[in-house]
C-alpha positions in Angstrom: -44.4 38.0 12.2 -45.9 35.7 9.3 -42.4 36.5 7.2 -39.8 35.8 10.0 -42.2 32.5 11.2 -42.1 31.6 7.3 -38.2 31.6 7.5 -38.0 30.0 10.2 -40.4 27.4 9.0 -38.2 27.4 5.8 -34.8 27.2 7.8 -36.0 24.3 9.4 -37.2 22.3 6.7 -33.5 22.9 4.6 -31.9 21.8 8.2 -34.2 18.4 8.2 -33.7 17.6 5.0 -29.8 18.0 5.5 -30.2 15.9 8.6 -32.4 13.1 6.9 -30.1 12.7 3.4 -26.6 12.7 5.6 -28.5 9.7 7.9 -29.8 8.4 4.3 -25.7 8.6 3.1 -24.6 7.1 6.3 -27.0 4.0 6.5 -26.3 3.3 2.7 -22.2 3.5 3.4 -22.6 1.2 6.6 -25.5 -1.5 5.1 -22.8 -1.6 1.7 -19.7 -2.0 3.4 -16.8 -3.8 2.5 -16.5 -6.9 4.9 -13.7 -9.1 3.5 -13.4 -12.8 5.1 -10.1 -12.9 7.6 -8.8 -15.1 5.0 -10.0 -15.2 1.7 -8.4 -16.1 -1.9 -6.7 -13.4 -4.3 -7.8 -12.8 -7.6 -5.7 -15.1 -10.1 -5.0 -12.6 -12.9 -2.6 -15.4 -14.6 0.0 -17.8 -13.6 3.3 -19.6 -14.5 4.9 -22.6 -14.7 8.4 -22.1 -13.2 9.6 -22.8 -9.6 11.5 -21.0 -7.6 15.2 -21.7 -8.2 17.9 -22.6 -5.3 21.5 -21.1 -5.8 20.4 -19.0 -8.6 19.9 -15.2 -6.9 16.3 -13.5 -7.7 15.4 -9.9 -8.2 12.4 -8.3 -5.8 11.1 -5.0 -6.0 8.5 -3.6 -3.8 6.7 0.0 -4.9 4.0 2.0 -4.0 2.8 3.4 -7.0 0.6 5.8 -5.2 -2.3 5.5 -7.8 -0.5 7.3 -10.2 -1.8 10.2 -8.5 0.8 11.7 -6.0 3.5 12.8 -8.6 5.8 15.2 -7.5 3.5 18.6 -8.0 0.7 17.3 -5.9 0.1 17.2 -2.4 -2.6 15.0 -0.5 -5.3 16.3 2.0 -4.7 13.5 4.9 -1.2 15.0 4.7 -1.5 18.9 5.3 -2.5 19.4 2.0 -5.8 19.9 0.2 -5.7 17.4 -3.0 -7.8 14.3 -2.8 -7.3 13.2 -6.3 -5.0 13.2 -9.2 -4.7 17.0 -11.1 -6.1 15.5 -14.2 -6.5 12.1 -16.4 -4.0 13.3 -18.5 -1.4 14.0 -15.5 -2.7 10.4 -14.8 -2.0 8.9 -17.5 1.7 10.4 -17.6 2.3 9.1 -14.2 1.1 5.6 -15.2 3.8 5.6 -18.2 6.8 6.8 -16.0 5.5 4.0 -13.3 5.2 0.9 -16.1 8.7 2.6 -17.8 10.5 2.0 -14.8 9.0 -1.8 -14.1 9.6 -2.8 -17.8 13.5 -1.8 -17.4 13.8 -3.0 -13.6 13.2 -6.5 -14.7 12.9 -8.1 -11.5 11.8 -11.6 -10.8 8.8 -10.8 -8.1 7.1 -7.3 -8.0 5.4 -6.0 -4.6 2.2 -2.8 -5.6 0.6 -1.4 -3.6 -1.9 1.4 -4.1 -2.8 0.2 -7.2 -6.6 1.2 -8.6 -8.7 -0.9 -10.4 -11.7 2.0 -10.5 -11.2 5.1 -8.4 -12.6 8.6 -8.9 -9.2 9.9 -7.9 -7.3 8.3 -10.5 -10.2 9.0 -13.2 -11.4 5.2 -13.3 -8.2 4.2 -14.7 -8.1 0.2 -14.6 -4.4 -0.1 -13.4 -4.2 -3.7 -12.8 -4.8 -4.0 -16.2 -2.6 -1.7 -17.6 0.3 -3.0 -15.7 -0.5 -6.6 -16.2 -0.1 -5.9 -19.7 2.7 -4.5 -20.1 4.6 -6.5 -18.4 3.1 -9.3 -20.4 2.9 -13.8 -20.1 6.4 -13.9 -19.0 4.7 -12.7 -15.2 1.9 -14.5 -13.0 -0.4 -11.6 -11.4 -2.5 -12.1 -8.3 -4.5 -9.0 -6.7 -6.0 -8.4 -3.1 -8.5 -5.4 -2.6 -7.7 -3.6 0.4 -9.9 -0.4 -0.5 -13.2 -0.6 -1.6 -15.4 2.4 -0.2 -18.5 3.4 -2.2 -17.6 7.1 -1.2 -15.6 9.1 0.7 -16.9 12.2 1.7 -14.1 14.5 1.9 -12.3 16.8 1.7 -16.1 18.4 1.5 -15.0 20.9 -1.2 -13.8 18.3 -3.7 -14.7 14.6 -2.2 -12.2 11.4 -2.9 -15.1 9.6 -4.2 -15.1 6.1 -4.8 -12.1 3.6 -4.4 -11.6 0.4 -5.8 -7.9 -0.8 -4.9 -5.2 -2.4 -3.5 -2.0 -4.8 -3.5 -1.0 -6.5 -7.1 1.8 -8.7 -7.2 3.9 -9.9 -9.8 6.1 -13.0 -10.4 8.2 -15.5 -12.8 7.6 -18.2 -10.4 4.5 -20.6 -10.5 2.0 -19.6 -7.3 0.4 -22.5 -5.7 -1.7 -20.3 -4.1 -2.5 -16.5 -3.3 -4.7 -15.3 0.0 -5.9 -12.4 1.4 -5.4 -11.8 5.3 -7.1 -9.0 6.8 -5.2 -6.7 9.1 -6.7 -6.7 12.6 -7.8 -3.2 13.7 -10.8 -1.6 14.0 -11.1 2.5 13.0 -13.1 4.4 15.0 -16.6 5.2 13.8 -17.5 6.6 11.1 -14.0 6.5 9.9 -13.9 2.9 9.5 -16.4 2.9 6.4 -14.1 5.3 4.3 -10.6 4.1 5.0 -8.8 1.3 3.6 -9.5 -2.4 5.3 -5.9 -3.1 5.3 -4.5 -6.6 4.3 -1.7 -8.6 3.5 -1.4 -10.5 0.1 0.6 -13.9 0.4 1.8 -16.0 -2.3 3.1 -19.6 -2.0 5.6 -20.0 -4.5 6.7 -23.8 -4.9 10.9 -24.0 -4.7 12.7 -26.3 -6.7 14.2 -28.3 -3.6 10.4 -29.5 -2.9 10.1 -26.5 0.2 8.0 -23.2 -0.6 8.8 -19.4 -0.3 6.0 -17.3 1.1 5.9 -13.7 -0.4 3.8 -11.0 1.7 3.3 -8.0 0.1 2.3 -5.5 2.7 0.9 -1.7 3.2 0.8 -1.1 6.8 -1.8 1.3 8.4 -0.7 5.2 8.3 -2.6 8.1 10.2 -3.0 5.8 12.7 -3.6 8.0 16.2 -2.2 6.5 19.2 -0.4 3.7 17.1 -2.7 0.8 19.1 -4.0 -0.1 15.0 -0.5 -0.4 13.6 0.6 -2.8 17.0 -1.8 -4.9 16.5 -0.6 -5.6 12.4 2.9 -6.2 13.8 1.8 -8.4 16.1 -0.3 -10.8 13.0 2.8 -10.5 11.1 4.7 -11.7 13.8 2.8 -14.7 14.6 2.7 -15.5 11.2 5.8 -15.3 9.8 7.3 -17.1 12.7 4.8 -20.1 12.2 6.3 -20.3 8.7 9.6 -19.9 9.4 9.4 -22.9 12.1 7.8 -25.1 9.4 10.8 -24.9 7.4 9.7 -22.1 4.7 11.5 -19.2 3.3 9.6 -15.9 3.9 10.2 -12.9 2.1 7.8 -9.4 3.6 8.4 -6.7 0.7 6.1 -2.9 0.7 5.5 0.0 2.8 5.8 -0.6 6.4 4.9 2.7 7.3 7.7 2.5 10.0 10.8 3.7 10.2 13.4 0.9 8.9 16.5 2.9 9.4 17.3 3.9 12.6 20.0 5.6 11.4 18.4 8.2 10.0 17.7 9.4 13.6 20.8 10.6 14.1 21.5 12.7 10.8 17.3 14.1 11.0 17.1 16.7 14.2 14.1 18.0 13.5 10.5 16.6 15.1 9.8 13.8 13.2 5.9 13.8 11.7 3.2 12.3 13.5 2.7 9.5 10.8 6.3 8.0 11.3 6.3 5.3 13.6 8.9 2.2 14.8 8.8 -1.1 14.6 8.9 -3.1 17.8 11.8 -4.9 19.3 9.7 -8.2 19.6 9.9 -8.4 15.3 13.4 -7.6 15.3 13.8 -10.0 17.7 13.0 -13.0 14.9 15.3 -14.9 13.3 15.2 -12.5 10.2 17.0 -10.0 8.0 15.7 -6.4 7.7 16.3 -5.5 4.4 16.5 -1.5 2.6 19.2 1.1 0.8 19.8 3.8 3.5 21.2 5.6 0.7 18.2 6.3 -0.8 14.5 7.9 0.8 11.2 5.7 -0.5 8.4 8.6 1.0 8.5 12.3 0.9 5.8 14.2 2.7 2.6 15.5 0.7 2.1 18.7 2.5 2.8 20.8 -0.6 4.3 19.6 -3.9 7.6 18.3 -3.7 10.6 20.4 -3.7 13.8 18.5 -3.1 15.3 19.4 0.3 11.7 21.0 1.6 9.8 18.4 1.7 10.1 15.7 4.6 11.5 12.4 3.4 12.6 8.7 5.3 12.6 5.3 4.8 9.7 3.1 4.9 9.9 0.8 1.9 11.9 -2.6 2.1 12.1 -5.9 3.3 11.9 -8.3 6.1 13.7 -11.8 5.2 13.7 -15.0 6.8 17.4 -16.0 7.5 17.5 -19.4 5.3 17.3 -16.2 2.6 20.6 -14.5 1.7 20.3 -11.0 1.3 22.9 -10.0 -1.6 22.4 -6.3 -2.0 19.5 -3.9 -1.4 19.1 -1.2 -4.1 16.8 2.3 -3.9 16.1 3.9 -7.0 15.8 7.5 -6.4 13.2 8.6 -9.3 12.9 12.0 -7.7 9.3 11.2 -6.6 8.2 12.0 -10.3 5.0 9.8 -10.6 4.5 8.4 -7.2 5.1 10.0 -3.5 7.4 6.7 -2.8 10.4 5.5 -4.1 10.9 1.7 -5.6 12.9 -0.7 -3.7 15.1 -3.8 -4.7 17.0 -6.5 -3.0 18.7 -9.4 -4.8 18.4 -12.8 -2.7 19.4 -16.4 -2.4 17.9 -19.2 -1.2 19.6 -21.3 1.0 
């Protein structure tokens, strides 16, 4: 009796302590959270002198880099898969190389990141913001917004996330006159909310050489988002935005993942059921004096269920561009890089300033 009241004892004692360290974890997570301002200023990395030319067309490319961590042999756990983290620093490391390769040779005016790490556990604390920045050297301003910072993430429980310091970089020729953060409204359920991203928006104001100003939003939209109530209310900031600045006489140029659908199209040549994470934008944005902008020619996201295999794995179109109409959309170019260093596809449109 003294044995089994022993183990019990002992049981119970391994049971409290689990009990009192998870609550220890929680309270820690919740008292260090990230709470960002609604509007705060970007990090200046370095800036320019030139404006923004009119009649003169200008290269932008949006892509999400996917913290050189979602190459084509991985899959990702909030996917179907199990991976929360790159296979190794040196698969890292390659990635990063194929993903500064391609930017070098793009060689477009204005460049649009997003998941881009400054210190991250599943990118092997690999400062990417610098490692971009300098390769594509003084001839680029650089501005950066957080819209991750989580002290921990606790799963998968087998092999955590860990920690995650990232977010939205931009990149431009043109002089910024100023760069803010805007959080995203929306409000995760608990305890999610202290281990997924605080999404944002990252504007510049780029002075124009006619005296007006273009504002460039780079943008990563919620994904995972159940019930889609998170990802309506984004829209719907964007949307009031946007249309503020247009009525004040600015050009506006939205460039990154929407997570949305952006060809509509594509309905009618993919008959399967489409995943849970793919969502549609709303007629009232549409609706806006604006230009949707992306190559239907070419998929920007493939599925991480598994690692990719080309005609498997589920792609679509949720990279591009939303363009005031006092912008002249020229051409819209995907670049197919066979989801080699990054689960998305880059992106690149050619406009004009009216």
């Amino acid at each position: 009796m003294n044995v089994v009241r022993s183990v019990g004892l002992g049981v119970a004692v391994v049971i409290g302590l689990g009990v009192v360290v998870f609550l220890g974890f929680l309270g820690y997570i919740v008292v260090t959270d990230y709470r960002p301002d609604a509007v705060e200023n970007a990090r200046e990395i370095r800036n320019v002198e030139a404006s923004v030319p009119v009649g003169v067309p200008i290269r932008v490319t949006t892509f999400n880099i996917g913290y050189a961590g979602l190459d084509a042999g991985q899959d990702f756990f909030m996917d179907g898969g199990i991976e929360s983290r790159s296979r190794s620093l040196e698969q890292t490391l390659v990635n990063i190389d194929g993903i500064l390769r391609f930017l070098s040779e793009n060689d477009a005016d204005i460049y649009a990141l997003q998941e881009v790490d400054e210190r991250a556990s599943r990118s092997f604390d690999t400062n990417q913001i610098d490692m971009i920045t300098d390769r594509l050297g003084s001839p680029y301003g650089a501005w950066f917004a957080y819209n991750y910072r989580a002290r921990w993430v606790p799963v998968p429980v087998t092999k955590p996330m860990g920690y995650a310091y990232s977010g939205l970089l931009t990149f431009s020729r043109f002089r910024s006159s100023a760069a803010r953060r805007y959080a995203l409204p929306g409000v995760e359920p608990f305890p999610k909310r202290y281990f997924d991203l605080k999404r944002a928006v990252l504007e510049n104001v780029f002075p124009v050489e006619n005296g007006r100003s273009l504002y460039f939003i780079n943008l990563h939209l919620s994904a995972f988002d159940e019930g889609g109530l998170i990802r309506a209310q984004q829209i719907e900031f964007l949307i009031d935005r946007i249309a503020e600045l247009y009525r004040d006489g600015h050009y506006v140029v939205l460039a990154g993942d929407w997570n949305h659908l952006l060809d509509m199209s594509f309905l009618d040549r993919y008959h399967d059921p489409l995943p849970d994470w793919v969502a549609f934008l709303p007629a009232e944005l549409l609706a806006l004096d604006f230009t949707l902008a992306f190559d239907s020619s070419v998929t920007t996201v493939r599925d991480n269920v598994k690692p990719y295999v080309r005609g498997e794995n589920f792609e679509t179109i949720i990279d591009g561009f939303f363009v005031s109409n006092n912008v002249t959309v020229i051409e819209t170019i995907g670049t197919d890089l066979r989801f080699e260093h990054s689960d998305h596809n880059p992106v690149t449109v050619t406009l004009l300033l009216q």
